[in-house]
C-alpha positions in Angstrom: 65.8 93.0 58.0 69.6 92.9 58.0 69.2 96.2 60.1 66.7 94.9 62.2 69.2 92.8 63.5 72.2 94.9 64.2 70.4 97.3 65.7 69.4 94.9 68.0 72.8 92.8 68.3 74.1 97.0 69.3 71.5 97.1 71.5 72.4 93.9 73.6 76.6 94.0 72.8 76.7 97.6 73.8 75.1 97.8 77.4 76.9 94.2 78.5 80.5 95.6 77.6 79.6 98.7 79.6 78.1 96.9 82.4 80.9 96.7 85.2 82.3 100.4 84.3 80.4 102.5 87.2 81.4 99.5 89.8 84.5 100.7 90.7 85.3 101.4 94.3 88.1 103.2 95.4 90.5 101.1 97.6 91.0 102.7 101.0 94.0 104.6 101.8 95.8 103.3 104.7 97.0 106.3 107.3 100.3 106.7 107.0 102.9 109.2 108.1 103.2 110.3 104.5 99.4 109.9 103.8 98.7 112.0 107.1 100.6 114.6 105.3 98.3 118.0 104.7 100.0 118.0 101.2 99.0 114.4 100.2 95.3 115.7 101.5 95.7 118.2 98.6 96.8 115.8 96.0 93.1 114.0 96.4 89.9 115.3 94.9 87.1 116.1 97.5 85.0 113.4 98.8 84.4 110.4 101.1 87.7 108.8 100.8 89.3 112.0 101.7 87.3 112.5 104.1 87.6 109.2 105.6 91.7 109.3 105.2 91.4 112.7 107.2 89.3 111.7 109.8 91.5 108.1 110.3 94.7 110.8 110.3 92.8 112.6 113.1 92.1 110.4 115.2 94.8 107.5 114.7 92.1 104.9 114.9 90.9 106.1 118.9 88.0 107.3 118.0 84.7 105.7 120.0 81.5 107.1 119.6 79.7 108.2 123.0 77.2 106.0 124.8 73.8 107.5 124.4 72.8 109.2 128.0 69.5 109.2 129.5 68.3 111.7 132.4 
């Protein structure tokens, strides 16, 4: 019975302490002149938010999507 019950106290203690640990998002990285730099680019691992950096350092915040045309 004793068993019974820290299996279950594991089984409710466990997944709340984890709960939390996937929610982190990564803060945005401002563009910079030292940010904009191709070997800060190489100092981050691949994905969105070096992707979005690169894209900000691009375009320096210009950036305006085309109005849709109709002929």
């Amino acid at each position: 019975m004793k068993a019974l019950i820290r299996v279950a106290l594991v089984m409710v203690i466990v997944p709340a302490a984890l709960t939390g640990c996937w929610d982190r998002t990564a803060t945005p990285i401002e563009p910079t002149a030292e940010s904009c730099s191709p070997d800060f680019y190489k100092t981050l691992p691949a994905g969105k938010q070096r992707d979005n950096l690169v894209e900000a350092c691009m375009t320096k915040g210009q950036y305006r999507a085309a109005a849709p045309q109709t002929f």
